[in-house]
Structure formats: C-alpha cells, structure tokens
N, C-alpha and C positions, 0 to 999 in steps of 0.2 A: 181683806180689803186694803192695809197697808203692807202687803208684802212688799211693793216695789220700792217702798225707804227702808234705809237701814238706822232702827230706832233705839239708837245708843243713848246710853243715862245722859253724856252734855244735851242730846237733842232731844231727849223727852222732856229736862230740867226747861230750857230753851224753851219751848213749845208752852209749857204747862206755865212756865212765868208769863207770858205774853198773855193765855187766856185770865189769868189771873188779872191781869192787870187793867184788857178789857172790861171785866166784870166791876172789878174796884172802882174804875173810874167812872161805869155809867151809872151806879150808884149814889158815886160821887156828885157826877153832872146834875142828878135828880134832887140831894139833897142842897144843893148851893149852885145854883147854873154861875156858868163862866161869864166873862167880859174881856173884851178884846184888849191884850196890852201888849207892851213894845221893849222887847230883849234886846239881845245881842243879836237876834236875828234880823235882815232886814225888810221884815213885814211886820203889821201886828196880826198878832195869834191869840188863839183862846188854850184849855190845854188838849183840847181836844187836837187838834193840830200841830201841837207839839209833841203830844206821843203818836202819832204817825209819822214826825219827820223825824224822831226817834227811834221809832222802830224800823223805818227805813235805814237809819245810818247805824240799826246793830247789826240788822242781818248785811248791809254792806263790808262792814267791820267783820263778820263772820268767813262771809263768802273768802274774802280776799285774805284771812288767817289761815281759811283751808287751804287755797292755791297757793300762797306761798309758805306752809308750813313744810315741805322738802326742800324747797330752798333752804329757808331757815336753818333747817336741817343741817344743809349741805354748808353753809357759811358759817355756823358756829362751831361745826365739828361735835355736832348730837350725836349721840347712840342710837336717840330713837327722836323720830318728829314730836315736836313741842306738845302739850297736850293742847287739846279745845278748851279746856277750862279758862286757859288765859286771852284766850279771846271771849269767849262767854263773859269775863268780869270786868275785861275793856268793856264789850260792848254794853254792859248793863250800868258801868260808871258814865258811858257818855248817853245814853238812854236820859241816865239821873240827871245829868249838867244839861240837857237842852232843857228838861222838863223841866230843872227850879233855874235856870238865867236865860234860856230861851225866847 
C-alpha cells in the first residue's frame, strides 16, 4: 500500500510526531476547549489553527531542506548531504514558537 514512498526513520519519526500530536491536541481541545487570542501573528487564532499553520510551516521547512540539501552540500564542501534530522528539529522548534507566541 505504501510502496511508492520511501519510509526512512526521519520520515517515519516526522509522520508519527504529527499523528501524535493530532491525537494530544483533540484531547486537549475536549478537556479545556480553546478561545481565540492574538500573537505575533496577524489574526487571532485558537490553538487549533496554530498547529496547522504550524504544521504547514514544518513540512515547508522540510520540503525546502531536501531541495536545497546538495546544494548545501556543494557550498559547504560536505562529504555527504546534510542529514534530514536538522531540519526535522528546525522544523519541530518553529512548529513549538508558533504554538506558544503564535
């Protein structure tokens, strides 16, 4: 069923944080619902909508680590491309800063 990705430990780690975090949060939402408040962003948001602009801006951060990780490569004078894990931990520390200043 998922032959057609290639399910490496960053992307299964990746994958399995996100469901996790679904799961946490609608528990969350159950035991204390939200109310709309006003970050650094410019709307106000509940946190439901900050872990979706969240989670938009890791896998953006993701996406854009893979395609420029030969570069990278090639400009720092690597051995080998960077690993995924440093974007995996960018993108789960800016996941964390939208979710608590958001």
């Amino acid at each position: 069923m998922f032959n057609w990705m290639v399910w490496t430990t960053p992307v299964a780690v990746f994958f399995s944080c996100i469901a996790l975090m679904l799961v946490v949060m609608t528990v969350w939402e159950l035991k204390s619902p939200t109310t709309l408040r006003r970050g650094w962003l410019p709307m106000e948001t509940t946190r439901g909508d900050r872990l979706f602009i969240g989670l938009l801006s890791a896998a953006y951060v993701n996406l854009a680590f893979v395609g420029l990780a030969g570069k990278l490569q090639e400009w720092m004078s690597l051995e080998a491309e960077p690993s995924i894990w440093i974007s995996f931990v960018i993108s789960m520390a800016l996941l964390a800063l939208i979710m608590r200043k958001g």
